[in-house]
C-alpha positions in Angstrom: 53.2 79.2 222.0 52.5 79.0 225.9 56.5 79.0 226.0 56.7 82.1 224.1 53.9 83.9 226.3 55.2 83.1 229.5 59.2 83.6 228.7 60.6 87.4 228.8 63.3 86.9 226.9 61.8 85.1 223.9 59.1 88.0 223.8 61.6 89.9 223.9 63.9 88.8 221.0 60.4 88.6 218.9 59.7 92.0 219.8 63.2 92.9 219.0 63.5 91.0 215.7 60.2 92.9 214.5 61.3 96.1 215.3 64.3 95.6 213.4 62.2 94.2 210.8 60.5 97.4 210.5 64.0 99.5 210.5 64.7 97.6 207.4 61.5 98.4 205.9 59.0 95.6 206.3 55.3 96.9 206.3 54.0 97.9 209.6 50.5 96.7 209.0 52.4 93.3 208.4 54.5 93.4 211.6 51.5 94.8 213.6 49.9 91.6 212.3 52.7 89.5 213.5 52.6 90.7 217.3 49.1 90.5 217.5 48.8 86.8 216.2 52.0 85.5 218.2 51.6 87.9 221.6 48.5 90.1 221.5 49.9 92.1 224.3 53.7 92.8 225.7 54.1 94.2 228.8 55.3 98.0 229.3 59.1 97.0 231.1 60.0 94.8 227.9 59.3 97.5 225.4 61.7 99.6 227.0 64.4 97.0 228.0 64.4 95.7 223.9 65.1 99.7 223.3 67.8 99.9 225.3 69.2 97.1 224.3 68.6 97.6 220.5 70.7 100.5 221.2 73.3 99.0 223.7 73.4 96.7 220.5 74.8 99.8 218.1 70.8 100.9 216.7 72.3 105.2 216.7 69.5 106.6 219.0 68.8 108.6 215.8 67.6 105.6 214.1 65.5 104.4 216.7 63.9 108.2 216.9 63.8 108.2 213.1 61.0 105.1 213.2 59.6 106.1 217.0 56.3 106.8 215.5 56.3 103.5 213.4 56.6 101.5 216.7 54.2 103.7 218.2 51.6 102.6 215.7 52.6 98.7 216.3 52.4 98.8 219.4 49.6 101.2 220.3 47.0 99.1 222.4 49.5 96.1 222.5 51.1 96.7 225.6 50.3 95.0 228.8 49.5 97.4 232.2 48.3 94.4 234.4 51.4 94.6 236.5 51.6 98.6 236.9 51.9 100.3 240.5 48.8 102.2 241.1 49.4 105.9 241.7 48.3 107.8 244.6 46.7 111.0 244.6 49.0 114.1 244.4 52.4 112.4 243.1 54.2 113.5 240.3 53.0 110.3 238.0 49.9 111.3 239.1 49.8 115.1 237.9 51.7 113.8 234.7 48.5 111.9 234.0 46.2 114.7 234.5 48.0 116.6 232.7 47.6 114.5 229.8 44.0 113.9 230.3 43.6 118.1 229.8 46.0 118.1 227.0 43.7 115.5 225.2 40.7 117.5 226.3 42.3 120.5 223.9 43.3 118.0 221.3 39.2 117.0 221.3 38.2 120.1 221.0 40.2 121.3 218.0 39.5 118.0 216.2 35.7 118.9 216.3 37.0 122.2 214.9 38.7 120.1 212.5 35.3 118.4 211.6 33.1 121.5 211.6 35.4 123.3 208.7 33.6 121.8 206.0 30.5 123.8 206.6 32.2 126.9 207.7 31.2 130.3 206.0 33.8 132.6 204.5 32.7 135.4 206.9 33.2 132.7 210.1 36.8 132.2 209.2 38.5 134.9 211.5 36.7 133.8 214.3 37.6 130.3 213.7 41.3 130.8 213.1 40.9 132.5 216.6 39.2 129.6 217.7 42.3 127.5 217.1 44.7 130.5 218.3 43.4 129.9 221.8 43.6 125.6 221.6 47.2 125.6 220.1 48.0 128.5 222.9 46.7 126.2 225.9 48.3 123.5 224.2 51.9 125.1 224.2 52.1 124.8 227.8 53.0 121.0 226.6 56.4 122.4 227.2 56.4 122.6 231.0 55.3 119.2 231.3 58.2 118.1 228.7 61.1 119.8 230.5 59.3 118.3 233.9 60.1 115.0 232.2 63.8 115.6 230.5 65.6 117.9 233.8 63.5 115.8 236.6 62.4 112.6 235.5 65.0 111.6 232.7 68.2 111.6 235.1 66.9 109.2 237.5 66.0 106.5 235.1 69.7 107.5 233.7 70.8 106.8 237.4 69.1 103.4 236.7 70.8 102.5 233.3 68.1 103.4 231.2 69.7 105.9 229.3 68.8 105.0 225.6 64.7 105.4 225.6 64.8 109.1 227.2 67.3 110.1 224.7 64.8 109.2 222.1 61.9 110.3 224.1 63.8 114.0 224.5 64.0 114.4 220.4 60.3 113.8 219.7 59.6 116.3 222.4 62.1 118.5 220.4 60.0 117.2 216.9 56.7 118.3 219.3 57.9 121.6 219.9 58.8 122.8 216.3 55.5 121.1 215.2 53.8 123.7 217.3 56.2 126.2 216.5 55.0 126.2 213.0 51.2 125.6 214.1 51.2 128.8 216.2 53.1 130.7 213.2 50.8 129.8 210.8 47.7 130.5 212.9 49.1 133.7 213.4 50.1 135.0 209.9 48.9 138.1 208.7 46.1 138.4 206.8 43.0 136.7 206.1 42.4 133.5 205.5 39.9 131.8 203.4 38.2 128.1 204.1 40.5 126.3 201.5 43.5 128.2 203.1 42.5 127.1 206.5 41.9 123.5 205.4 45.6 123.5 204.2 47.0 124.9 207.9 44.8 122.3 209.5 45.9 119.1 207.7 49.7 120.4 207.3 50.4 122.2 210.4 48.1 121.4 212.8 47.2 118.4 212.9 50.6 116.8 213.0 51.3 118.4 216.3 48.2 117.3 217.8 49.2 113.8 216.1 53.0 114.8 217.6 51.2 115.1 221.3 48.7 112.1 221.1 51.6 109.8 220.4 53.7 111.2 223.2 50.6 110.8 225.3 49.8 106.9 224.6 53.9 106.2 225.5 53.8 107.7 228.4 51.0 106.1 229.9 51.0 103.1 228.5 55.3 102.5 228.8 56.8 105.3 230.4 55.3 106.4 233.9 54.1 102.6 234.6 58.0 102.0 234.1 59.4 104.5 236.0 57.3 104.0 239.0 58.7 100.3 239.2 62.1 102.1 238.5 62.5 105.1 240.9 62.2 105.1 244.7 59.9 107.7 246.9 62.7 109.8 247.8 63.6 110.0 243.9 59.8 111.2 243.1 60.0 113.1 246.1 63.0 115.4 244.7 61.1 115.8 241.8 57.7 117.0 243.8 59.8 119.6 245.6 61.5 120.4 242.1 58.0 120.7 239.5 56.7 124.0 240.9 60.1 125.4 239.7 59.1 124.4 236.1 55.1 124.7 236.4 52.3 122.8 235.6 50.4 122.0 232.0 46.7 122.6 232.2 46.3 121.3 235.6 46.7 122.4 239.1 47.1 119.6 241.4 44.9 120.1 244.5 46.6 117.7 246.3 49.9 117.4 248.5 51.7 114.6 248.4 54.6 113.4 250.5 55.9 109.4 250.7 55.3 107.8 254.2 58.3 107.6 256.4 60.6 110.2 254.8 63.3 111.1 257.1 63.7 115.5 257.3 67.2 115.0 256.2 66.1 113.3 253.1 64.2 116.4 251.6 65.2 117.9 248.3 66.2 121.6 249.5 66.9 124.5 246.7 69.8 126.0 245.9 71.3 129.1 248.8 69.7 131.8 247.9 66.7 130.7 247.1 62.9 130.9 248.8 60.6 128.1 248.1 56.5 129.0 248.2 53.9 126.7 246.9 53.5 128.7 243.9 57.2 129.1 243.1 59.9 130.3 243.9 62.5 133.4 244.5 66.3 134.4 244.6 66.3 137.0 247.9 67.7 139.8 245.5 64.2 139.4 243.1 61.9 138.8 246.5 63.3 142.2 247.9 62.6 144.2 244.7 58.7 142.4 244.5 58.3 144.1 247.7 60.0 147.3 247.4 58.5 147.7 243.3 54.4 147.4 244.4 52.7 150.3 244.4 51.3 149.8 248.3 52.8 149.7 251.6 53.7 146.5 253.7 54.0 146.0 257.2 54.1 142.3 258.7 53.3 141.8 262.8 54.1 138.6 263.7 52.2 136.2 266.3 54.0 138.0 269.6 52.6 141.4 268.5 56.6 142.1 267.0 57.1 144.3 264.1 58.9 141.5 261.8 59.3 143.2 258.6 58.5 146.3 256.2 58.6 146.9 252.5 60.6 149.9 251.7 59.1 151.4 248.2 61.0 154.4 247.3 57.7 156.7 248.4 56.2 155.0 251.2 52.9 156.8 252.8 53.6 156.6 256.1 57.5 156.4 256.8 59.2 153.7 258.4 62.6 153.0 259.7 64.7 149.7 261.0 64.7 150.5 264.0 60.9 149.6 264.7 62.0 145.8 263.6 61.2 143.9 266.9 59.3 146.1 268.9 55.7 145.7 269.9 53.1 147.6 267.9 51.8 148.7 270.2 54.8 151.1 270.7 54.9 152.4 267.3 51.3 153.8 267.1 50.0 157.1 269.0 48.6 156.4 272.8 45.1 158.0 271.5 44.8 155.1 268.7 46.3 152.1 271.0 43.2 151.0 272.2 41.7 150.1 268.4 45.4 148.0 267.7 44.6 146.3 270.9 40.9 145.4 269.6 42.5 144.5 266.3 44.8 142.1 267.0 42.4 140.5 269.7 40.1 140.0 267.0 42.4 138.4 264.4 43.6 136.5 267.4 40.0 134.8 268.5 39.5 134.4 265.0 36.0 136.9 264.9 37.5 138.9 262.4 40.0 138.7 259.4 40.3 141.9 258.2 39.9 146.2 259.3 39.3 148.8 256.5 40.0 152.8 256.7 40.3 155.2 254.8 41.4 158.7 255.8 42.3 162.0 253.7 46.1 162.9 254.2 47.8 166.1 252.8 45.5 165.9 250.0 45.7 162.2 249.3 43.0 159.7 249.9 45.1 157.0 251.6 43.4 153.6 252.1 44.2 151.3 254.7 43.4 147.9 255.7 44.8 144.9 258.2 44.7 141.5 257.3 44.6 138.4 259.4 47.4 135.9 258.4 46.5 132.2 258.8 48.0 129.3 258.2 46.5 125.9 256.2 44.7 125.2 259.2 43.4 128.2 260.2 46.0 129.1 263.4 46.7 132.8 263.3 50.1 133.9 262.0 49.9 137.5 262.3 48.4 140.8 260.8 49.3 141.9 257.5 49.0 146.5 257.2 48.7 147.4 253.8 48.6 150.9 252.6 47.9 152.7 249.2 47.1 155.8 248.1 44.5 155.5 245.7 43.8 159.5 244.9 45.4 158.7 241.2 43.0 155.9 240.8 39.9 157.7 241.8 40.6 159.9 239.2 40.2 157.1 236.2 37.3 157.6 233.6 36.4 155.8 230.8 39.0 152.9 229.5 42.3 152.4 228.7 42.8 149.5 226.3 45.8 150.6 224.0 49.7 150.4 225.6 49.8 153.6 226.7 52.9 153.9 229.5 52.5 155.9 232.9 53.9 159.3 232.7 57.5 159.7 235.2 57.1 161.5 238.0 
């Protein structure tokens, strides 16, 4: 028995030879039985390696995705984490985690919604269903943090050989998704619903897509992630840091940067030409340029040296503007009489007393509010002043509410 324990290859084949057992149709409480009297515990590596090599073997991938939630159930609480990596703070494992942790927090929730049905009224039922709506809404975004996995994650461990468990992984993520495809549509039917017709969406359509997400939870951190940090280098889970805000985060927002120690500049995952990187996403220069040029306000961006570096050009900007101001100092582009309170401005932002100036002035009939903004970067060192303009006459004019679609008339 010590033999067995302490050899990777014979847990290995045992592992092997019971999941095959189990393709063939042996009981899964039985086999469960098995691996807990002869190993207790396998660790995480193995249970990948005996996949890949079940299918390296000729085991179709469809097969092994076929009887994924069967191994699942063996296996779940089996599996041996003594020798993981620890994570830090901020990297992508890390934010894969918390991630999970909120998704499970939504699952909770609707299970105790689950629970409390029994004892619903009739005239609670709407309310309920809604209830759910919102859960099964928050719980779509379970897509972001799939597609993180499958375009980001997948092809390095595919760089690595392991090519056979993210194949399978990638269908039950497809399973996952129509699961909650036909949750959503059945929370969303017309109609009402009474308390024996909600009992019937809960135990067919809802609760096997929080059932499909639990599963895909427990084999990613307890085989997955511990795998693939033994498996991918810094630089690899760098390129996918720089890559995640393009697909977005699940639930979480991580608070943290991160960035591996000793990273050479040359070695940093840069976007495609054409593209602008921000820490909330991104833009192509075509879509950045219309952001700009589509608010309803006015832009004007100063830089550090007092230099007119840039202004938005809306197609009925308050106060006009022409290319020729790009470069030249301010102070040159205002009237003599008003020089003095730019001066006092940008002194201000500059010593850091202020961070913003307000006005408001009346202008051909418009009420035309204006105000400057202090830039500043993470750590407080001023960048420049930020002018924004609007003419809020149309807004001063709103009564009431406006809660229906009700489109803006042309002018």
């Amino acid at each position: 028995m010590s033999e067995l324990l302490n050899n990777s290859e014979k847990r290995k084949e045992l592992l092997k030879h019971m999941i095959l057992q189990l393709h063939a149709g042996e009981a899964p409480d039985l086999v469960r039985n098995r691996l807990v009297q002869i190993l207790a515990s396998i660790p995480y590596d193995e249970v990948v390696e005996v996949e890949q090599e079940l299918i390296n073997e000729g085991l179709p991938a469809e097969e092994v995705l076929q009887f994924c939630d069967i191994h699942t159930m063996v296996l779940d609480g089996h599996i041996d984490q003594s020798g993981a990596k620890a994570v830090p703070e901020g990297h992508p494992v890390d934010t894969f985690l918390k991630e999970n942790e909120a998704l499970q927090a939504e699952i909770s929730k609707a299970e105790a919604m689950f629970a409390s049905l029994t004892g619903l009224s009739e005239t609670d039922t709407a309310e309920f269903r809604l209830g759910l709506r919102r859960i099964f809404n928050a719980l779509m975004d379970v897509d972001k943090h799939y597609k993180r996995k499958e375009y980001l994650v997948f092809p390095f461990l595919e760089k690595y050989g392991i090519t056979g468990p993210p194949k399978v992984m990638w269908g039950k993520h497809d399973e996952t998704r129509e699961y909650m495809k036909t949750a959503l549509e059945a929370l969303t039917v017309e109609g009402e619903l009474g308390r024996e017709d909600l009992q019937g969406v809960v135990d067919f359509a809802l609760k096997p897509a929080l059932q499909a997400i639990g599963d895909m939870i427990m084999k990613e951190n307890e085989i997955l992630f511990p795998m693939c940090m033994d498996k991918l280098s810094d630089l690899d889970w760098y390129q996918v840091y720089n890559q995640t805000i393009e697909f977005g985060y699940c639930l979480y927002d991580p608070a943290v940067d991160w960035k591996p120690e000793g990273l050479q500049a040359d070695e940093e995952y840069e976007l495609p030409q054409g593209f602008i990187q921000m820490p909330s996403g991104n833009f192509r220069l075509d879509e950045l340029t219309a952001v700009f040029n589509t608010l309803p306000i006015d832009i004007t961006f100063v830089d550090k040296d007092d230099k007119v570096r840039f202004f938005s050009m809306g197609p009925d900007r308050i106060f006009p503007r022409n290319r020729a101001i790009l470069g030249r100092d301010v102070r040159l582009c205002h009237p003599p009489s008003s020089v003095n309170v730019v001066d006092q401005i940008l002194n201000d932002f500059k010593s850091g007393k202020e961070n913003s100036a307000p006005f408001w002035i009346q202008l051909h009939g418009k009420f035309i509010f204006i105000e400057y903004f202090a830039l500043r970067d993470k750590d407080g060192q001023y960048l420049g002043t930020l002018e924004f303009s609007q003419d809020l006459t149309p807004y001063r004019a709103l009564e009431g509410e406006q809660r229906l679609l009700s489109y803006a008339p042309r002018t």
